[in-house]
N, C-alpha and C positions, 0 to 999 in steps of 0.2 A: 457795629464795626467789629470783628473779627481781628484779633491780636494774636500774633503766632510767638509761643513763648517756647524757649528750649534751654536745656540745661546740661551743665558738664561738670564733673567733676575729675579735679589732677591733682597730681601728688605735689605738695612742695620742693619741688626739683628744678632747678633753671633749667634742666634736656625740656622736662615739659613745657616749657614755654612754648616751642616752634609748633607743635600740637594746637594750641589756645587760640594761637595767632589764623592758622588753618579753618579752626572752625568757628573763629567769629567771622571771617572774611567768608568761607562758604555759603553759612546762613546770612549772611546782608544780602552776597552776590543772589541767593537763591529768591530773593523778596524784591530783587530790584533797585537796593539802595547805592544811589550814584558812589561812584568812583572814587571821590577824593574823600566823601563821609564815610565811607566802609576803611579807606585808611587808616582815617583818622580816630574810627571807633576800634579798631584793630591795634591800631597803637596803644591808646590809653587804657585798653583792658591789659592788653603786655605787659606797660607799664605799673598800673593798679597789680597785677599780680606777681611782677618782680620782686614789686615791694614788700608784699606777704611776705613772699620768700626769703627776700633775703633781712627784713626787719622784726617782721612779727612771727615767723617761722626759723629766727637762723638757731635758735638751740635742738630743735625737732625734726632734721629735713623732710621727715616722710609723713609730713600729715598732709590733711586734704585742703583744697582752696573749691570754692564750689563757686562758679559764676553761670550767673540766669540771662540771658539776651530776650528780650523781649521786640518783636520789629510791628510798630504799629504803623497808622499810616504815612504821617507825617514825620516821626520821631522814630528813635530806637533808644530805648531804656537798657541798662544792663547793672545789673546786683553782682558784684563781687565779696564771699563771705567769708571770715576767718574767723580761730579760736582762737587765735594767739590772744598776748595782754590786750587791755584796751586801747587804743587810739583814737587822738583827735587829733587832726593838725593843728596850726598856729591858725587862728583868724584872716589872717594875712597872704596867706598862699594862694598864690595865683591870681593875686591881684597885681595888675599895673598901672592904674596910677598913681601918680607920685613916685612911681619905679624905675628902675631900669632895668630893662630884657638883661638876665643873668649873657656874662662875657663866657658863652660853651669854650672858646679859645682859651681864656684866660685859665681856665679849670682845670680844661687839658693839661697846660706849661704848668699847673700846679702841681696836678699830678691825683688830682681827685677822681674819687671813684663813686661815681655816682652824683645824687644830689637835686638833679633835675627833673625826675619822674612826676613829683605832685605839681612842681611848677606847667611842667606840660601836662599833664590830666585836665588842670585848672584850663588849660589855653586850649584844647584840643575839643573840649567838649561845651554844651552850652548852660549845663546845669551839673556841678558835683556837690553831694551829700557824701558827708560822713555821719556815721550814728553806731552806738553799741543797742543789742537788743540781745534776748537772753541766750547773755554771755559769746555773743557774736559781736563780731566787727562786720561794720555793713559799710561799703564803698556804693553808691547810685551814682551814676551817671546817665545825663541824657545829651541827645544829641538829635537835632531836629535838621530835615533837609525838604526842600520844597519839590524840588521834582523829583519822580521816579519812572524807569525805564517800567517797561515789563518784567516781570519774573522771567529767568533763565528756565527753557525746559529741556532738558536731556532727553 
């Protein structure tokens, strides 16, 4: 089977975001992966690279984040990697049970900035990995859809 892998690299910068966001959605749209999973994989690498930015990158803004998409047939893997310090989340993230769906409202009126990103990573996708390797932070993510259209051809 035949695995279409691609890769990008952007500057630690939220302007690059709106870029990231572009060309994971292009290459899903290009392989044929449904609609609301190209969203949803769109969001959670935005999200995985916000958080570079603004957590493991906010003393350095102008280093690199490098994220790999991978679209197989059933799934699409995607490696998001940084130099910043180490990271591991809390064990617990983006678990719900026993939980309750964080109050987005309540946070608002709070006046919080941010905070929900791993929570939805965790919720958006159906496998996340965290792991350090030398001296990278590696975010995996996978996200598995059963049907697929045909590839888009221009």
């Amino acid at each position: 089977m035949k695995h279409n892998r691609y890769s990008i690299r952007l500057k630690s910068d939220l302007e690059a975001l709106a870029g990231i966001k572009r060309f994971v959605s292009r290459v899903a749209a290009l392989h044929g992966v449904p609609g609301t999973v190209r969203d949803d994989i769109t969001l959670a690498v935005y999200e995985g690279c916000a958080n570079v930015i603004e957590h493991a990158y906010a003393d350095s803004p102008r280093r690199e984040i490098e994220v790999e998409l991978e679209i197989q047939e059933s799934a699409a893997i995607i490696f998001i990697y940084d130099s910043g310090p180490p990271f591991r989340p809390p064990d617990d993230v983006g678990r719900t049970e026993g939980r309750t769906t964080p109050d987005v409202l309540e946070l608002i009126d709070k006046g919080a900035d941010g905070g929900l990103g791993l929570w939805m990573i965790h919720n958006l996708m159906d496998e996340v990995n965290f792991y350090n390797r030398d001296g990278l932070n590696i975010l995996e993510m996978k996200k598995g859809f059963e049907a697929r259209r045909k590839p888009k051809r221009d």
